[in-house]
N, C-alpha and C positions, 0 to 999 in steps of 0.2 A: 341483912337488910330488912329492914319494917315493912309489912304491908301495905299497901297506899289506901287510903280514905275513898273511898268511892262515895257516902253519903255526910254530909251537912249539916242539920238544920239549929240554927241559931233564932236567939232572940234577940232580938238590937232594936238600943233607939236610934233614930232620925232624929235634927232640929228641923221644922217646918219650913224653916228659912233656907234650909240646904237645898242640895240637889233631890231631883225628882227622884221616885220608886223605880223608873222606866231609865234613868241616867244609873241609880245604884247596880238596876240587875245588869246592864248591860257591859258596864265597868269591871263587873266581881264577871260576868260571862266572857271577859276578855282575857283574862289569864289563864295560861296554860293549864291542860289537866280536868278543864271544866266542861261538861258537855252541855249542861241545862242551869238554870236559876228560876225563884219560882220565890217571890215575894209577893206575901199576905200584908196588910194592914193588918192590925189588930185590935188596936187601941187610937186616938187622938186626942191630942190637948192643945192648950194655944201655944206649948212652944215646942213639942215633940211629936212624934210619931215612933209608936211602938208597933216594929213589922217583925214577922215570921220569913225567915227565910231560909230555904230548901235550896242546897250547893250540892249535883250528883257531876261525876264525872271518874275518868277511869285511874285519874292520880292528886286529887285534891291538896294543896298545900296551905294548911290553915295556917300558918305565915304568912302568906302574901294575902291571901282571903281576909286576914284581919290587918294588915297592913294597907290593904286598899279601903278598908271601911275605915278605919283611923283616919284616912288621909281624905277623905270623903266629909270628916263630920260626924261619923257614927260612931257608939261604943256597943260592945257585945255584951249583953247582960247575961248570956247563959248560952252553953253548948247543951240544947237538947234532944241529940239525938246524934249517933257518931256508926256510918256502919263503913268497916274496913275487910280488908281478907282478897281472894280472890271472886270471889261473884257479891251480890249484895244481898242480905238475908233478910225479908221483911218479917215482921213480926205476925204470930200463929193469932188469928181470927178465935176471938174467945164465945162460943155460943151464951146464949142464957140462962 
């Protein structure tokens, strides 16, 4: 068996016309496996919105996580950042 996804974070567009940031996190925060969501704006234009968005939880299914933004209106532009295993391992603090 595969380790489970415990971190997330995606780039996706929104259409303006869609559903709220506050309707998408709470949507993607409803399926199973998700403990938190945590959606940035990052961009705006007049017919999209480009969010960052941060999926932690203790068995992530990026299947239904992109099936519910599919079905939302939203497409994924990029997995930027994916931590799995048993605990989560954040990245080492680089001095100057």
């Amino acid at each position: 068996m595969s380790a489970p996804l415990r971190r997330l974070v995606l780039d996706v567009m929104k259409p303006i016309k869609g559903p709220s940031i506050i309707d998408v996190a709470k949507s993607i925060a409803s399926l199973n496996g998700i403990d938190g969501v945590n959606i940035t704006v990052k961009e705006l234009d007049v017919e999209t919105a480009t969010l960052n968005i941060t999926i932690e939880g203790a068995d992530i299914s990026f299947d239904k996580v992109e099936d519910m933004l599919e079905s939302l209106g939203c497409v994924i532009h990029s997995i930027d950042q994916v931590i799995t295993g048993k605990r989560v391992v954040e990245e080492p603090e680089l001095e100057d």
